[in-house]
C-alpha beads as a LAMMPS data file, in Angstrom:
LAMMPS data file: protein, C-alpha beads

59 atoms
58 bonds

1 atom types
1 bond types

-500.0 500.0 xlo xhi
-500.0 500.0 ylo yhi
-500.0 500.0 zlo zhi

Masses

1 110.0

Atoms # bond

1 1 1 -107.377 420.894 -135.376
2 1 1 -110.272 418.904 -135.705
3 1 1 -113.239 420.951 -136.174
4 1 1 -111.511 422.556 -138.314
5 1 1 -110.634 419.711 -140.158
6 1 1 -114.736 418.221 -140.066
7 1 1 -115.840 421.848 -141.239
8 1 1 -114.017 421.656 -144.371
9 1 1 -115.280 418.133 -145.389
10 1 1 -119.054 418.177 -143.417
11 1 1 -120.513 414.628 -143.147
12 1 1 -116.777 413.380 -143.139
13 1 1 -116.656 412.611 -139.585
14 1 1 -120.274 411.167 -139.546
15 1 1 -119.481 408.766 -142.193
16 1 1 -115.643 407.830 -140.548
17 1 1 -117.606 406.643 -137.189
18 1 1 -120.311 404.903 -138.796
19 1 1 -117.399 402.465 -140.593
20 1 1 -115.657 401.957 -137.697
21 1 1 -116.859 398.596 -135.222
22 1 1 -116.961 400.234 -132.471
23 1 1 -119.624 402.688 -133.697
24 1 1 -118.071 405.951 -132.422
25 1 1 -115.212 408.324 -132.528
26 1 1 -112.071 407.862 -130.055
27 1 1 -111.480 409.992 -127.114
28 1 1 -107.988 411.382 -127.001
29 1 1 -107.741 409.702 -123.553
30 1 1 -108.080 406.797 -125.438
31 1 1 -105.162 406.972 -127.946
32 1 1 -103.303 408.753 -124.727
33 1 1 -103.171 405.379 -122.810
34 1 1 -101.849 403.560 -125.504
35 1 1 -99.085 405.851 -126.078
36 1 1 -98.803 405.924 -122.652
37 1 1 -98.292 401.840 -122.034
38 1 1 -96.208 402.012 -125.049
39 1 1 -93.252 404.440 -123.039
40 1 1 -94.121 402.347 -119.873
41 1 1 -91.962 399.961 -118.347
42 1 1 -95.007 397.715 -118.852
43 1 1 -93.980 397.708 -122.625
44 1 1 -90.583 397.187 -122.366
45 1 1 -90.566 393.906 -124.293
46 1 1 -92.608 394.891 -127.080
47 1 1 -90.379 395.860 -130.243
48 1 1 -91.024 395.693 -133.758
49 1 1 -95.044 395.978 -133.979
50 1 1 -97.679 398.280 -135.098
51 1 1 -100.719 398.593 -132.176
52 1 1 -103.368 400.036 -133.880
53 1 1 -105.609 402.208 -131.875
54 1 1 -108.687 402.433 -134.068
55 1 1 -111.789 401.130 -132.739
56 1 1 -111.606 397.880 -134.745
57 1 1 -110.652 399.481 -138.037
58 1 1 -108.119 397.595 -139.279
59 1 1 -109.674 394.061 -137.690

Bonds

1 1 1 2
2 1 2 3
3 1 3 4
4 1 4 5
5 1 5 6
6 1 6 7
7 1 7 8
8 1 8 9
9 1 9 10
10 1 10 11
11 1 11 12
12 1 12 13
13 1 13 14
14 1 14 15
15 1 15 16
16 1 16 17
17 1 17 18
18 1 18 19
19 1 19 20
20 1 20 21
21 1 21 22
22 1 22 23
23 1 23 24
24 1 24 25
25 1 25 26
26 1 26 27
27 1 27 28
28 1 28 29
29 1 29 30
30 1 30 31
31 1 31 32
32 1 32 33
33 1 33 34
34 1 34 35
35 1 35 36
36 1 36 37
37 1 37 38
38 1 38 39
39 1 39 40
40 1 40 41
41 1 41 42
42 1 42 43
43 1 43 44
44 1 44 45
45 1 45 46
46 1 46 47
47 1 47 48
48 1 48 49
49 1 49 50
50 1 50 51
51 1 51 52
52 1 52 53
53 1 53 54
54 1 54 55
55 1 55 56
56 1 56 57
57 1 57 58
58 1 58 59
């Protein structure tokens, strides 16, 4: 879905990862492990927030 998605807009991607802080795109591991802590028992007093996975995006 996403090469498709960065051939119909080239440079898009580029220009995404060089505004984000981190300085590069995310892996899908990444994201994975959030979503993943988020259904965990680890999580289970967590309601009502937004946890933004974005490499410093929205900081």
């Amino acid at each position: 879905m996403s090469g498709t998605w960065a051939s119909d807009s080239p440079g898009l991607a580029e220009r995404l990862i060089a505004g984000t802080p981190l300085g590069r795109g995310a892996d899908p591991a990444e994201i994975a492990e959030a979503a993943a802590w988020l259904l965990s028992d680890r999580a289970s007093y967590v309601s009502g927030t937004v946890l933004p996975v974005d490499g410093g995006m929205a900081a």
